[in-house]
C-alpha positions as CSV (number, residue, x, y, z in Angstrom):
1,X,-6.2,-2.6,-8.8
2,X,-4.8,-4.6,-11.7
3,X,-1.2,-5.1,-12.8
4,X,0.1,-3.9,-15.9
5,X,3.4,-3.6,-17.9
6,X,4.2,-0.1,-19.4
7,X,6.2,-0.1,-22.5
8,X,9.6,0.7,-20.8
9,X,8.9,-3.7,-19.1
10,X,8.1,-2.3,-15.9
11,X,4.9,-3.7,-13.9
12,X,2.8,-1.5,-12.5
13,X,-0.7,-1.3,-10.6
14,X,-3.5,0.9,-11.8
15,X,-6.6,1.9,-10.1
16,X,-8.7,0.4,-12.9
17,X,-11.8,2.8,-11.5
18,X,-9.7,5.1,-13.3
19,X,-10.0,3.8,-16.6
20,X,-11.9,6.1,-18.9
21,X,-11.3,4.3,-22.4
22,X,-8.5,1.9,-23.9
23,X,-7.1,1.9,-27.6
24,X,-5.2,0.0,-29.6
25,X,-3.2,2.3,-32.0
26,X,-1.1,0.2,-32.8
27,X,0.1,-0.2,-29.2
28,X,-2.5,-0.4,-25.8
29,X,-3.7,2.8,-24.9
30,X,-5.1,4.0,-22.2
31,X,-6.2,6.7,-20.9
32,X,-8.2,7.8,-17.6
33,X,-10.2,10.0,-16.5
34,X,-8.2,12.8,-15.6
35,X,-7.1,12.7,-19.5
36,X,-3.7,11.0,-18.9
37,X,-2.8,8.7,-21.0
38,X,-0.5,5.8,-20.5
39,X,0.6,3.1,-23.1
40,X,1.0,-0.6,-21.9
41,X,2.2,-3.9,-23.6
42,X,-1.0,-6.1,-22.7
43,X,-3.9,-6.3,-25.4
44,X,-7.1,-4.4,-25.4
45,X,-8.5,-8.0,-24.3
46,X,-5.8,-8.2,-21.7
47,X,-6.6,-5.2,-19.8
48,X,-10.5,-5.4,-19.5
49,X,-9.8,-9.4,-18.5
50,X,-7.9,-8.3,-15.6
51,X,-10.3,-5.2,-14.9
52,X,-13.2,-7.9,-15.0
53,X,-11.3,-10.5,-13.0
54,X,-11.0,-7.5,-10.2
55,X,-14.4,-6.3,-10.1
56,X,-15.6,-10.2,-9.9
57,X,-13.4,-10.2,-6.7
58,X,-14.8,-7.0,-5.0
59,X,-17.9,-8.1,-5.3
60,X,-17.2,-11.4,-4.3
61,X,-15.9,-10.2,-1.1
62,X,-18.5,-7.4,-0.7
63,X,-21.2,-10.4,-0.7
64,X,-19.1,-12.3,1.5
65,X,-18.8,-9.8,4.3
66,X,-22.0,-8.9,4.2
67,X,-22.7,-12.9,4.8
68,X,-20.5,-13.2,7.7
69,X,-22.3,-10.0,9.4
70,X,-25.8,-11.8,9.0
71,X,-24.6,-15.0,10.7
C-alpha cells in the first residue's frame, strides 16, 4: 500500500499490486488493472519510489518471519 495525493490535495492509499501502468500527460496518471484511471500530484519517479520502497518492506518482513520460524 503506498500513499498518494489525488489532484483534489487529498491523501490516499493505493494497493500498488494494482498498478497496471503510470503516465505523465502532463499530470501523473495512473491507471490499474481494472482500467480505472486515477490522476495524482506525485511524479512518475515519485510513485514507483514509493511502490519500490513497499515491496523492499514485504519482502523484508517475508524473510524475516521466515527467520524467526527457523530459530
Amino acid at each position: 500500500m503506498i500513499k498518494l495525493t489525488g489532484m483534489n490535495n487529498q491523501e490516499f492509499v493505493l494497493n500498488s499490486t494494482l498498478i497496471y501502468r503510470i503516465d505523465q500527460a502532463p499530470d501523473t496518471v495512473i491507471t490499474l488493472s481494472d482500467g480505472k484511471t486515477m490522476m495524482v500530484k506525485e511524479s512518475i519517479d515519485d510513485v514507483v519510489e514509493k511502490v519500490l520502497f513497499f515491496q523492499k518492506q514485504v519482502v523484508q518482513e517475508t524473510i524475516s518471519q521466515k527467520v524467526k520460524k527457523e530459530v
